[in-house]
C-alpha positions in Angstrom: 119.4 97.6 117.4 119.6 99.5 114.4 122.1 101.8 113.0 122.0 105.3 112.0 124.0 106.4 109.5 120.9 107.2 107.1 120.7 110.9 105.0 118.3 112.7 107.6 116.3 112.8 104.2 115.8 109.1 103.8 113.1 106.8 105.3 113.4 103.0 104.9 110.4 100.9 105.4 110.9 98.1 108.2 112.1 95.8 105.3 114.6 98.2 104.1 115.8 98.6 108.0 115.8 94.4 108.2 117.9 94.6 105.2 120.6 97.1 106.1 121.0 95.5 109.7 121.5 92.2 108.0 124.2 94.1 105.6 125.7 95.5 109.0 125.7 92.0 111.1 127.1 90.5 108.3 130.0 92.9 107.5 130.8 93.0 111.3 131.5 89.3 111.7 133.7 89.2 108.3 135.4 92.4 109.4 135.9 90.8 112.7 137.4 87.9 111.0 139.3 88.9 108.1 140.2 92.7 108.4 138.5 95.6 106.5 141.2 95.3 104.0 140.4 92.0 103.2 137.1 92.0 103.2 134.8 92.6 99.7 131.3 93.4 98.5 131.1 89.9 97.2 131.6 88.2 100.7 129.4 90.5 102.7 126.3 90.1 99.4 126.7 86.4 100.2 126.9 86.0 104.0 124.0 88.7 104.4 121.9 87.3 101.8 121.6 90.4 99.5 121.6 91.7 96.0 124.6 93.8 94.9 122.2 96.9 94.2 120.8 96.1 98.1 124.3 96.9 99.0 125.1 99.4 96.8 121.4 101.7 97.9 122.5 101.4 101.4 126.4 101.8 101.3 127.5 103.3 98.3 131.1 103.2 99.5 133.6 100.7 101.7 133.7 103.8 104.1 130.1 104.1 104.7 129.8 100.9 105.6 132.9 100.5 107.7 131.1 103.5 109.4 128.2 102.0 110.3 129.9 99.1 111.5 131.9 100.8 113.5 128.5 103.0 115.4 127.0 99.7 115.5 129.2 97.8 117.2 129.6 101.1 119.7 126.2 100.9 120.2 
């Protein structure tokens, strides 16, 4: 399952779609746990396995990823 919160502009290779679900899996099991509010860049980099500029090119804010999140788990 992916999600879809991409610029209609924007085409990720299949790596760049691994890597955003694994951003999205991750932040959905820490949000689960610890609240949005409590939850940081620095936890979801670790538990998904990802450089800070991976998670900055595919979220650039809190919001867009609490976003996608939020369509993934709806999905």
């Amino acid at each position: 399952m992916t999600t879809t919160s991409e610029a209609p502009d924007r085409k990720l290779t299949a790596k760049g779609l691994a890597t955003r679900e694994r951003i999205v899996r991750a932040a959905a099991e820490l949000i689960y746990e610890h609240g949005a509010q409590n939850t940081n860049n620095e936890q979801i980099r670790e538990a998904a396995g990802v450089s800070g500029s991976q998670l900055t090119r595919h979220f650039p804010t809190k919001e867009s990823l609490v976003r996608a999140v939020l369509a993934w788990q709806a999905d």
